[in-house]
C-alpha positions in Angstrom: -104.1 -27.0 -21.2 -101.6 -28.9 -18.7 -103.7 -28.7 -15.1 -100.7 -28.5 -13.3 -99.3 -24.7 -13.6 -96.1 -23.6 -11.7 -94.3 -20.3 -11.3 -90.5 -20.1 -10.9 -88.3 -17.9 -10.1 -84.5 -17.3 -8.7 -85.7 -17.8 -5.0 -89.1 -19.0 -3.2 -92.5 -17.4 -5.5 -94.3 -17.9 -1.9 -91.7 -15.6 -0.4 -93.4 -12.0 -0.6 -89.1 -10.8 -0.5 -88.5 -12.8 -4.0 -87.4 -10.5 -6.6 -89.1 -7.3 -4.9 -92.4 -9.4 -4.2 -93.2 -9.9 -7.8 -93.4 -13.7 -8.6 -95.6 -13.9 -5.0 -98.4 -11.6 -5.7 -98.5 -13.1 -9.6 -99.0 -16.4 -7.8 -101.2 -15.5 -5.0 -103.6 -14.0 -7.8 -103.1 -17.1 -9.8 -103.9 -19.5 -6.7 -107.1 -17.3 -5.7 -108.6 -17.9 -9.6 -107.5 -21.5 -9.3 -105.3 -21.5 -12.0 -101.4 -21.7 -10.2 -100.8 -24.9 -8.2 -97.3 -25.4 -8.5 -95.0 -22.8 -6.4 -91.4 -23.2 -7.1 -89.5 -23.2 -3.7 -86.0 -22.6 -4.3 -84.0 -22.1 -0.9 -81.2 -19.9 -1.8 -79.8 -20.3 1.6 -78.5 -23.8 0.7 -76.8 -22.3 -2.4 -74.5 -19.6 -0.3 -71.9 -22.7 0.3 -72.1 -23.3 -3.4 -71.6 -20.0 -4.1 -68.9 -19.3 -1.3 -66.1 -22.3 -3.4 -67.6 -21.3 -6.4 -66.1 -17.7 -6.4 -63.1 -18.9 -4.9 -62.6 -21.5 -7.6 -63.4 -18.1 -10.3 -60.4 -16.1 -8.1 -58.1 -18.7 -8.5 -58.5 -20.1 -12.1 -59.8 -16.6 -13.8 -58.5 -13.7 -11.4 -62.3 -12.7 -10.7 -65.2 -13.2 -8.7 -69.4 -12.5 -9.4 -71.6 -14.3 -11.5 -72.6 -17.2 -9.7 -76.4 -17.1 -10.3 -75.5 -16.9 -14.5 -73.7 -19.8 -14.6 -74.1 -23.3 -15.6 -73.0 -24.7 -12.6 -75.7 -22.9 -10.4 -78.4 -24.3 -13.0 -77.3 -27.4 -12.5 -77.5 -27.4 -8.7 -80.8 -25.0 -8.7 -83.0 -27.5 -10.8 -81.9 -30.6 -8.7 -83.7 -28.6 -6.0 -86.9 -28.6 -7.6 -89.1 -31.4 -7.2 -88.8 -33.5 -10.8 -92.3 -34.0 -11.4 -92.6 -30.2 -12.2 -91.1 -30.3 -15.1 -93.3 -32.2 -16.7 -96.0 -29.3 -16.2 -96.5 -25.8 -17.4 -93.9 -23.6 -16.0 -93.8 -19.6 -16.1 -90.7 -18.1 -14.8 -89.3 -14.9 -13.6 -85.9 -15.5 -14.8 -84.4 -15.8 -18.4 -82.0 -18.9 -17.1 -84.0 -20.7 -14.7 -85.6 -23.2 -15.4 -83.7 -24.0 -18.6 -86.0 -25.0 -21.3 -84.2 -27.8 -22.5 -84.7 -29.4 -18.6 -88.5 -28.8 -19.3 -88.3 -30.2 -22.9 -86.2 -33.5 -21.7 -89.7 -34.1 -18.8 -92.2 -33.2 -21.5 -93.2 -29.7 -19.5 -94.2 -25.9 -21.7 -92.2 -23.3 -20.5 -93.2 -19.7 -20.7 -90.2 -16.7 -20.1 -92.1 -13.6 -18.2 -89.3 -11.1 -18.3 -89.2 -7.3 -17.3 -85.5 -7.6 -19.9 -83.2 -9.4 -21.4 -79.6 -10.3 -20.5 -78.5 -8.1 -23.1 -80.7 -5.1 -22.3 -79.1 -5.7 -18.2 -75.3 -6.1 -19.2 -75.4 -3.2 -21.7 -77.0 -0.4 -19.3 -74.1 0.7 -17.6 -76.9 1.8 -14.9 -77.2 -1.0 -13.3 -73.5 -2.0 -13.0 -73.9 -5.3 -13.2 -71.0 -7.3 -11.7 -70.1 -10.3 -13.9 -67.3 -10.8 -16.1 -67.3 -10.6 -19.5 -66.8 -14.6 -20.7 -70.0 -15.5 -18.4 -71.7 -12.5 -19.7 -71.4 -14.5 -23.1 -71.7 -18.0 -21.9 -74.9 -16.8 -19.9 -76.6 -15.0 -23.1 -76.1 -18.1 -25.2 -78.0 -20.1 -22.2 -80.4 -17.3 -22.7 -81.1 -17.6 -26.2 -81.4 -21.0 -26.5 -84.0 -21.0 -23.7 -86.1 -18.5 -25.9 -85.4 -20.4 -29.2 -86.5 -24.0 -27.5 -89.6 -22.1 -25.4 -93.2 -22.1 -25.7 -93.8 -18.0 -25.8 -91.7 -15.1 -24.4 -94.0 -13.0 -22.5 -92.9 -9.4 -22.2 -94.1 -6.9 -19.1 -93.0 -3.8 -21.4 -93.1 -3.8 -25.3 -89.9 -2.0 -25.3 -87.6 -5.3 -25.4 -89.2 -6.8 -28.3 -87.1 -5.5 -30.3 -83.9 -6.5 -28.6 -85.8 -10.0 -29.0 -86.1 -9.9 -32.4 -82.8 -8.0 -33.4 -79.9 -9.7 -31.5 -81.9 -12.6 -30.1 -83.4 -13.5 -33.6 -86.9 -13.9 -32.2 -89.9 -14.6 -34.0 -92.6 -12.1 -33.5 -95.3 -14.7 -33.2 -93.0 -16.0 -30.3 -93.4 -12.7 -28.5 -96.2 -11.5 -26.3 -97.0 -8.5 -24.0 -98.7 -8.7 -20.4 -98.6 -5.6 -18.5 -97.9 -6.8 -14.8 -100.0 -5.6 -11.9 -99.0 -3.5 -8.7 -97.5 -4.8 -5.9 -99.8 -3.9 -3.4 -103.0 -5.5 -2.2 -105.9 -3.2 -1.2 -107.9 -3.9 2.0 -111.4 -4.5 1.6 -112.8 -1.4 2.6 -110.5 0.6 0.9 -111.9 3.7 -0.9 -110.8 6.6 -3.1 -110.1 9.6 -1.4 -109.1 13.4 -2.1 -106.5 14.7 -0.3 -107.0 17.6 2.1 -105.3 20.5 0.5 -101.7 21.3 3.0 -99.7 21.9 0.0 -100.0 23.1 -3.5 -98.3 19.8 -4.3 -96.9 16.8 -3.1 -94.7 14.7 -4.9 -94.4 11.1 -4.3 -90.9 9.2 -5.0 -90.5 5.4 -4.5 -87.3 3.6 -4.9 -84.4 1.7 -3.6 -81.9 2.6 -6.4 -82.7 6.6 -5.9 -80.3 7.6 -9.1 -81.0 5.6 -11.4 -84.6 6.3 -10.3 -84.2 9.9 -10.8 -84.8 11.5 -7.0 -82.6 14.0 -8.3 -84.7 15.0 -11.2 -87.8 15.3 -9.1 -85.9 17.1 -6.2 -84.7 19.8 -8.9 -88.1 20.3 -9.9 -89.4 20.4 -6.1 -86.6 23.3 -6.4 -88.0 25.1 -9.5 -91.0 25.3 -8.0 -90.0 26.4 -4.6 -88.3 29.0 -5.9 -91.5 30.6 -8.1 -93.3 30.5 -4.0 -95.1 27.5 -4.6 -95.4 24.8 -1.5 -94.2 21.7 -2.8 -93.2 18.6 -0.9 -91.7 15.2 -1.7 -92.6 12.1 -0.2 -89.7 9.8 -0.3 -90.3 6.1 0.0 -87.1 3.5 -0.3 -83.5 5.5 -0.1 -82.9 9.3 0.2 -78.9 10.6 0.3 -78.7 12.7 3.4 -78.0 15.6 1.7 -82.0 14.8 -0.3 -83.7 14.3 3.4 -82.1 17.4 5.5 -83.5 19.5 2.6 -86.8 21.6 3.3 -89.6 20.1 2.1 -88.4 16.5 1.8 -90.3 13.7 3.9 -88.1 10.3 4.3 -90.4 8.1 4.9 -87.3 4.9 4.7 -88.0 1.4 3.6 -91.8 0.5 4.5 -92.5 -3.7 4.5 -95.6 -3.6 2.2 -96.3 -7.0 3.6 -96.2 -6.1 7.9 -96.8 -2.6 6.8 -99.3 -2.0 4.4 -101.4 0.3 5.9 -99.0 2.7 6.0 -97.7 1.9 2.3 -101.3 3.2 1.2 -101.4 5.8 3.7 -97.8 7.4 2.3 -98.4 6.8 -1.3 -102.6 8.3 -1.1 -101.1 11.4 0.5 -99.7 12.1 -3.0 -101.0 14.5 -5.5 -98.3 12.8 -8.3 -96.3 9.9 -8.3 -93.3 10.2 -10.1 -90.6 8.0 -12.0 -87.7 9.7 -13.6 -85.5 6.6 -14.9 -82.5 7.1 -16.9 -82.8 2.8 -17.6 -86.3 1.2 -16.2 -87.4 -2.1 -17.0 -90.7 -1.4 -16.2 -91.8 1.0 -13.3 -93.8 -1.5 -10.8 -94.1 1.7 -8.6 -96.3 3.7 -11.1 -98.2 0.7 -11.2 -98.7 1.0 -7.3 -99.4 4.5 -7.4 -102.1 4.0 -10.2 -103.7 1.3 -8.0 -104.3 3.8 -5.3 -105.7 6.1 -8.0 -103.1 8.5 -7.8 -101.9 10.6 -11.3 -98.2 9.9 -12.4 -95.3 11.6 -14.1 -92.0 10.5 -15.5 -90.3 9.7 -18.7 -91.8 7.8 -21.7 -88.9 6.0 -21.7 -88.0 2.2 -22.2 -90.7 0.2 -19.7 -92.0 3.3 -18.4 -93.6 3.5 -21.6 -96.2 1.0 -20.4 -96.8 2.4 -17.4 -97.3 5.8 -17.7 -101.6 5.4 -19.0 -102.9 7.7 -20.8 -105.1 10.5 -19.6 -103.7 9.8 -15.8 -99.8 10.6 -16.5 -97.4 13.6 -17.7 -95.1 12.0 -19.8 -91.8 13.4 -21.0 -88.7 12.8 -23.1 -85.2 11.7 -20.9 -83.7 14.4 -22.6 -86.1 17.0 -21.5 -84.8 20.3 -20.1 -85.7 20.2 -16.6 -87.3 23.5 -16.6 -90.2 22.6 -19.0 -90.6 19.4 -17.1 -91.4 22.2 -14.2 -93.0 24.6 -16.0 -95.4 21.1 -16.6 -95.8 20.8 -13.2 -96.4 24.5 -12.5 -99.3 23.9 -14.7 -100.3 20.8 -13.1 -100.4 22.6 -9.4 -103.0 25.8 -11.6 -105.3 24.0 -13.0 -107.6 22.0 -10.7 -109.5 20.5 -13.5 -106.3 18.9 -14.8 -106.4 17.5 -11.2 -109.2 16.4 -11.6 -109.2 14.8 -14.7 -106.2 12.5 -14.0 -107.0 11.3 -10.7 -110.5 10.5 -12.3 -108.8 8.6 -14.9 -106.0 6.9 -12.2 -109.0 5.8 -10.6 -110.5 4.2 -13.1 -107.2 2.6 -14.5 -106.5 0.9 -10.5 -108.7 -2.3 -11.6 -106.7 -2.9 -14.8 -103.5 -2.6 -12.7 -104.0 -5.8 -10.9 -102.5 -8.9 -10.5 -106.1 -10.6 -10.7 -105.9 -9.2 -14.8 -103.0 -9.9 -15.4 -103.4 -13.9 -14.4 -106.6 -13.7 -16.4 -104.8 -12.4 -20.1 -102.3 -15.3 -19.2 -105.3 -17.8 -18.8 -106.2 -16.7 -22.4 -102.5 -16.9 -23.1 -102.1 -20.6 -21.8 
């Protein structure tokens, strides 16, 4: 195995704000078991020129803007960024483009693709309205193919998208691997389980940026259900809340909390939770199920695409996206009754937080490697 081991990704791994903090705990873990020693430091501040005259150059040749970061001229610039000699080593990145493999074939370097979804999976989901125009849609899943074609493994965080990889990619399936990622959250020391003291009959906990496609509205209509039948429910709201969501009774915006300068309070919002939920319509994984799981907390949502990886056995309700809303509650209601099921599945989220880590997660990709 190569001794030199780098991470990439669209941005600077050793940033904890790259791509929602992802590539930096996967290196951190990797550093602290001495197997990552080569952090890929793209400044994407010296790109905004670039991208400033490139999207004037789209306007005025193709009558549209957006797409910058899929094209070949941003490859191009991006790689001359990197330092040369990293090339030559064993590279796993974040991003289906960057690094291409045929730069990391040409210095004699393995490159391994550690994707949450493909291009195609991204640009078909009208859910996350993705704005790039159709020709560099094409030009940038032909990039994308012959990175996986001319790569040393494709290493999947949910199973779902193999068999996008297989069917319109034309994968083999010895090419294809599956890592479940760890959570995004490291624990203090001293931290310890803890039951919560009883306020409620329930409170829900919702993290997310992108609240709709993330399904606050699902979990607020439940909330509702179960208002209505006199239990005391509450939701915990982490990320973004619509005004109309957070002036409702019952609802605690907590806003965007810096898991980095703020961690404390992270673990204090997410442990006050009886259930963490995740109600996706598209999800390429579910990194805040993970989070919840590492604090030992049960979780709920829809067996659905990634969330299909997440949602562990014996410590989650799963259900299907189609799913009347009223059994989901009716779930729920059952969930708030019986205190052994309570029990059970915080037992079981307890004893699935070690196996949500980054630390195993760097180990099944020494074995990998």
């Amino acid at each position: 195995m190569n001794k030199n081991i780098g991470v990439a990704a669209v941005g600077d791994v050793l940033d904890i704000n790259c791509w929602s903090s992802t590539p930096y705990f996967f290196y951190k873990a990797g550093e602290d078991l001495e197997l990552f020693n080569q952090p890929w430091r793209l400044n994407l501040d010296y790109l905004k020129t670039h991208r400033i005259k490139w999207n004037l150059k789209q306007l005025l040749t193709k009558g549209n803007i957006g797409g910058f970061q899929y094209s070949d001229f941003f490859l191009n610039i991006a790689e001359k960024k990197i330092p040369q000699s990293f090339f030559s080593s064993t590279v796993i990145s974040f991003n289906q483009l960057f690094p291409r493999s045929k730069s990391i074939r040409a210095h004699g370097g393995r490159i391994f693709y550690y994707i949450d979804l493909t291009l195609v999976n991204l640009f078909n989901e009208k859910e996350y309205n993705i704005n790039v125009p159709n020709y560099l849609k094409e030009k940038a899943i032909e990039i994308e193919k012959e990175n996986y074609i001319h790569c040393d493994g494709i290493v999947t965080m949910g199973k779902w998208i193999h068999d996008t990889l297989i069917d319109h990619y034309k994968i083999s399936e010895s090419k294809l691997f599956h890592i479940l990622p760890g959570a995004n959250i490291k624990l203090p020391q001293n931290f310890q389980f803890g039951e919560n003291q009883k306020k409620h009959d329930l409170v829900i906990g919702f993290v997310g940026k992108d609240w709709k496609r993330k399904g606050l509205d699902k979990v607020i209509e439940i909330k509702t259900i179960l208002s209505k039948k006199g239990y005391d429910v509450i939701v915990k709201v982490i990320g973004h809340c619509p005004e109309d969501f957070f002036r409702m009774e019952g609802v605690e915006f907590s806003g965007f909390i810096n898991k980095n300068s703020e961690t404390q309070k992270f673990i204090d919002e997410l442990s006050a939770c009886d259930i963490g939920c995740l109600f996706s319509s598209s999800e390429a994984l579910g990194i805040s199920v993970l989070e919840f799981l590492r604090l030992g907390i049960p979780v709920a949502g829809y067996d659905h695409q990634g969330m299909k990886d997440t949602l562990l056995d014996g410590a989650s309700l799963k259900f299907q996206l189609n799913q009347p809303v009223e059994e989901i509650a009716l779930a729920f209601e059952k969930f708030i009754l019986n205190k052994n099921l309570q029990q059970q599945m915080r037992k079981k989220a307890q004893e699935y937080s070690n196996y949500v880590t980054w630390e195993r997660c760097v180990n099944e990709w020494k074995q990998l490697l």
